[in-house]
Structure formats: structure tokens, C-alpha cells
C-alpha positions in Angstrom: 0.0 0.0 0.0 3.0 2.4 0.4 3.9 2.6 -2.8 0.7 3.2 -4.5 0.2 5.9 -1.7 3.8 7.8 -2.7 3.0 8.0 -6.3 -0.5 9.2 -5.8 -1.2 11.9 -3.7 -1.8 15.1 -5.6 -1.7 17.4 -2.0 -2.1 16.4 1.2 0.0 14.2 3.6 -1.3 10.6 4.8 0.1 9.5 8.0 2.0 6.0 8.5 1.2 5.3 12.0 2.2 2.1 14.3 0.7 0.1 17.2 3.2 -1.6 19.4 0.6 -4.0 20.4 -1.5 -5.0 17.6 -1.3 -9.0 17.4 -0.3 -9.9 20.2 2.6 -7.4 20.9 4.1 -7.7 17.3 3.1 -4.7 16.1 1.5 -3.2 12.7 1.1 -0.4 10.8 -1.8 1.5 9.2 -3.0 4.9 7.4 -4.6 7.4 8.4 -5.3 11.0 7.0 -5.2 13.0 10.5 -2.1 13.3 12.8 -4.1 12.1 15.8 -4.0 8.6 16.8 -7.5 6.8 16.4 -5.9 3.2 16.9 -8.4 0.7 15.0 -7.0 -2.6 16.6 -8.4 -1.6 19.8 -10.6 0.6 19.3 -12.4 2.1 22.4 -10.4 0.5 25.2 -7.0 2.1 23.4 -8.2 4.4 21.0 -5.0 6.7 21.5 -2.4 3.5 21.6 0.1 4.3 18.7 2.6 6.8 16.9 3.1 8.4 13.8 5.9 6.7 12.3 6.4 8.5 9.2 4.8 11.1 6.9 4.0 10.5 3.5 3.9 13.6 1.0 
């Protein structure tokens, strides 16, 4: 999904952000247009788990 995001944003930023505890305390990535942290692995119980990782222009 990287990829295709790099070559295909005309403006904007998308946000690479990371969950250190997603799957059992592996970890995992996802996207998300807003800085905050809306964590969608947990949801309500750790909605603001996680870090921006990187920022994609």
C-alpha cells in the first residue's frame, strides 16, 4: 500500500502510524489522514495507543 500511496497523492499528507501491540505485541502499521492517533485494533479500550511513524507527502 505504500507505494501506491507515494505516487498518488496530488496534496495532502497521509500519516504512517504504528501500534506496538496490535497482534499480540508484534506490532502493525496503518494509514490514516489526521495526525491524531485513532488506533483501529483496539478501538475504544486504546483508542489513543500508537505513533506516527512516518509522513508520506
Amino acid at each position: 500500500m505504500e507505494p501506491v500511496l507515494r505516487n498518488a497523492l496530488a496534496s495532502g499528507e497521509i500519516y504512517k502510524q504504528y501500534c506496538p501491540m496490535a497482534f499480540e505485541g508484534k506490532g502493525d502499521y496503518w494509514y490514516s489522514n489526521s495526525k491524531d492517533i485513532f488506533n483501529p485494533y483496539y478501538g475504544n479500550k486504546m483508542l489513543k495507543c500508537g505513533r506516527v511513524e512516518e509522513t508520506i507527502k
